[in-house]
N, C-alpha and C positions, 0 to 999 in steps of 0.2 A: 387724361381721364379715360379709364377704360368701356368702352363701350355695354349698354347691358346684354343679357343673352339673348338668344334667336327667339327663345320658346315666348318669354316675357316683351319681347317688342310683336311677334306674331298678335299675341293675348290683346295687348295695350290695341293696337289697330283692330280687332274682332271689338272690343266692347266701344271702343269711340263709332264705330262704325256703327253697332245695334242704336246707342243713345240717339247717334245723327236721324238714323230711320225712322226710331222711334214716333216721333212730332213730326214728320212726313208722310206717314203713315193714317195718320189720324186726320191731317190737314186734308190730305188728297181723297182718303176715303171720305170725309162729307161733302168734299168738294165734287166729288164723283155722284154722290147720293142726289147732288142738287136737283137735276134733269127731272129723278122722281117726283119729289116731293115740293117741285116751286109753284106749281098750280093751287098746292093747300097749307103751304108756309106761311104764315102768320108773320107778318115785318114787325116784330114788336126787339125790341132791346134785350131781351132774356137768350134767344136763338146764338144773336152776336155775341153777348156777353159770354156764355160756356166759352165761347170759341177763345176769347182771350183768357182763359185759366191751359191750352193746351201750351206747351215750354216750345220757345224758338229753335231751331236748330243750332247747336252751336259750332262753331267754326275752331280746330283745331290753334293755339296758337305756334307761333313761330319759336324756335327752339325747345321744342316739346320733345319728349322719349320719342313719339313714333316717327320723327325724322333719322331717329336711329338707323333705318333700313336702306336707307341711301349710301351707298358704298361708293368713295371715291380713290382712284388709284393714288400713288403719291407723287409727284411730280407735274401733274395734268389737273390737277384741283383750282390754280390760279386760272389757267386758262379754260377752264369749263364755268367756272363762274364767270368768266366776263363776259362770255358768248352766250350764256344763261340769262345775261340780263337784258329783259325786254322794255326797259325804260331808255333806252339807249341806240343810234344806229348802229347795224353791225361794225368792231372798230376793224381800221384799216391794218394793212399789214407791218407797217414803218414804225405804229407805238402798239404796243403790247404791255398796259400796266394794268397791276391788280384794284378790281374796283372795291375801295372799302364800303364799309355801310354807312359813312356819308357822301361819300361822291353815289353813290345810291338813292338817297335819300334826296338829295340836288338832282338828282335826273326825274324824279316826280315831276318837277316844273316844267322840262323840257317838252318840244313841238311833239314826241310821243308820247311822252307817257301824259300830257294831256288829252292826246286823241283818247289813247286807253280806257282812260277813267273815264272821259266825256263817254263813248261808247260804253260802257259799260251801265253808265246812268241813265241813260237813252236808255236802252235796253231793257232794263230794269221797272224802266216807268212805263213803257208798253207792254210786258208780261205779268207786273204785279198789280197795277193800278188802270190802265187803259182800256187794254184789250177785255180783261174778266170785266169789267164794268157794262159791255156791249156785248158778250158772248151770247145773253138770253136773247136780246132784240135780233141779232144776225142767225142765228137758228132756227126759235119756235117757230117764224112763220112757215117752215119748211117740216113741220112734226117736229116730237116729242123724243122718237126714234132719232133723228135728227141729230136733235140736240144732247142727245145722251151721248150718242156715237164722236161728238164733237166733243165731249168733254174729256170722254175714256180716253179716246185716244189722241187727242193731243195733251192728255196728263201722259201717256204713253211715251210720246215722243222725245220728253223731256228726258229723262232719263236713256232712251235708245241714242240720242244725242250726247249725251256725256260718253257713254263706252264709247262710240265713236272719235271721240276726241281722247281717247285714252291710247287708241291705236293709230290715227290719222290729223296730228294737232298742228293747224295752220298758225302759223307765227308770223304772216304776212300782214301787217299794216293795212295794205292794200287790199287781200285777198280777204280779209275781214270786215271790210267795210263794204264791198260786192255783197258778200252772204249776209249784212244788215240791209243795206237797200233791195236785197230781195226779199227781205222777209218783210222790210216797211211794205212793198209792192204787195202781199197777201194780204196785210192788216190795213190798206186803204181799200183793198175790197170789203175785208167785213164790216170797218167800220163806215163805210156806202150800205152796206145789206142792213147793215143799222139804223142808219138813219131814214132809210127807204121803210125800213118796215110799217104796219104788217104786210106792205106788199112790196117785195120786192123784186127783182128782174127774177125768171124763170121759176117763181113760186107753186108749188102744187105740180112739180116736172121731179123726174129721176134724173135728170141734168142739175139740178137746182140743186137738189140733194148733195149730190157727189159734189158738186163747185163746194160747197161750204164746209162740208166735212174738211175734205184735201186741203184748203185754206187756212184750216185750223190746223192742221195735223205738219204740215211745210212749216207755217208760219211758226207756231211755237217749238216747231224742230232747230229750224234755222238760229232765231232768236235763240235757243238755249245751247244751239254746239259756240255761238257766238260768246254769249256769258262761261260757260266752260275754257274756251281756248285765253280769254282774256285774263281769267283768274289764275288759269294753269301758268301764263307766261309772266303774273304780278308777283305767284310765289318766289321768281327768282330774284326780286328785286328787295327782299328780304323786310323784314320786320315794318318798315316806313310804308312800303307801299301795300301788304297786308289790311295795312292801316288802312290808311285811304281806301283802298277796294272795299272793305265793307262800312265805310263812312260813305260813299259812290253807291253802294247799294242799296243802302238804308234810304239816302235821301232820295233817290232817283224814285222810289217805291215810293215816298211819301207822299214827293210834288204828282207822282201820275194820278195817285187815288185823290187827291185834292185836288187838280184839274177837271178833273170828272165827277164831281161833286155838281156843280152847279145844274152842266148840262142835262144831269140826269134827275137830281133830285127838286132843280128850282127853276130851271126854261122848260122841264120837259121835251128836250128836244128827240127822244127816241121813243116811239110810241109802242105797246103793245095789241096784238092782238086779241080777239072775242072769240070766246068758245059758242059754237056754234052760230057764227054770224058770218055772212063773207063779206069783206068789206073791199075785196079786190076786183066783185062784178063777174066772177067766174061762174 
């Protein structure tokens, strides 16, 4: 089957591209706006509701035109795919066969490609459901400023993270799960600055300040080169684990924002602070 032309797989990657931004675009700008306008936001069902008419991002599938652009020499294509696949330990020198797409689809279960996925869910539940559930209590009591600065720019980071990972992609089991436990080590600080709130350690400081910014900005840096390098290394494990990876993300999102449900909306356990009131004795 002869491959289509250059100009038309360029074309195909430009508009999947605009669409994918599209609804990222729109999510991150209100998301960004929040900082503004949460002191005179109205919690009423109409606000969330618009939000679910904006389209999900959609995820390219597996033997699509725009894999077109992947050029493989001939002869080195068996052994670039079995090296390619990250469900699997590196194989040794002595067997060297080609891995189909079910001996692929069988390494999902394997001691890695469970870590994978588990990480990936992890991760997912503290970036989409966790962390944003605690972001206002870890900030406002520190300004407005604060917390604006903490949004921008750890929406920033997410993305300066992925380029990174386009140039520097850790494929290390090991070295992957370091850069999640250091990113859990940022997000039990703020969700301590959360649960402390309105008063919490060096509140009303420019120390205080900077500590929660930087927390946000690491924290969902880490977190997202983490989700990027995991996905980049799923792609090669072809159509099954595509699969799974965003059935891993979907769910992971789900159980964090219904974990946090309770604490927030029915124990009350994160308190807010009073405009013009000190409640910290300062």
């Amino acid at each position: 089957m002869a491959a289509p032309p250059l100009g038309r797989l360029v074309l195909t990657h430009v508009l999947v591209a605009l669409f994918g931004m599209g609804s990222w675009a729109a999510v991150n700008g209100i998301w960004v706006e929040l900082p503004v306008v949460v002191k005179d936001l109205p919690e009423t069902a109409a606000f969330q509701g618009l939000l679910l008419l904006l389209p999900s991002p959609a995820s390219v599938p597996t033997g699509s035109p725009v894999q077109g652009l992947q050029v493989r020499q001939p002869g080195v294509e068996e052994e670039e795919e079995e090296e390619a696949s990250p469900l699997q330990e590196p194989p040794n020198q002595a067997s060297r066969t080609t891995v189909s797409p079910d001996t692929k689809a069988h390494q999902l279960f394997s001691a890695r490609g469970a870590c994978l996925l588990g990480l990936l869910a992890i991760t997912n539940a503290l970036t989409n459901g966790v962390l944003p559930a605690v972001q206002s209590f870890s900030c406002l009591p520190y300004g407005r400023l604060t917390y604006h600065l903490a949004v921008v720019l750890g929406s920033s980071a997410n993305p300066l993270a992925c380029f990174l990972a386009m140039g520097i992609l850790c494929r290390s089991l090991v070295g992957l799960c370091g850069l999640f436990l250091l990113g859990i080590l940022f997000g039990a600080y703020l969700i301590a600055l959360a649960v402390l709130s309105p008063c919490p350690p060096l509140v009303g400081t420019s120390t205080g300040m900077v500590l929660v910014v930087l927390s946000w900005v690491l924290c969902m840096g880490l977190f997202s080169y983490v989700k990027v390098a995991i996905s980049s290394m799923l792609h090669g494990g072809g159509r099954p684990a595509l699969l799974a990876a965003g059935v891993t993300i979907q769910v992971g999102s789900l159980l964090g924002a219904v974990a946090m449900f309770p604490p927030t909306s029915i124990y009350h356990v994160f308190h807010s602070g009073q405009d013009c009131v000190d409640l910290c004795g300062h």
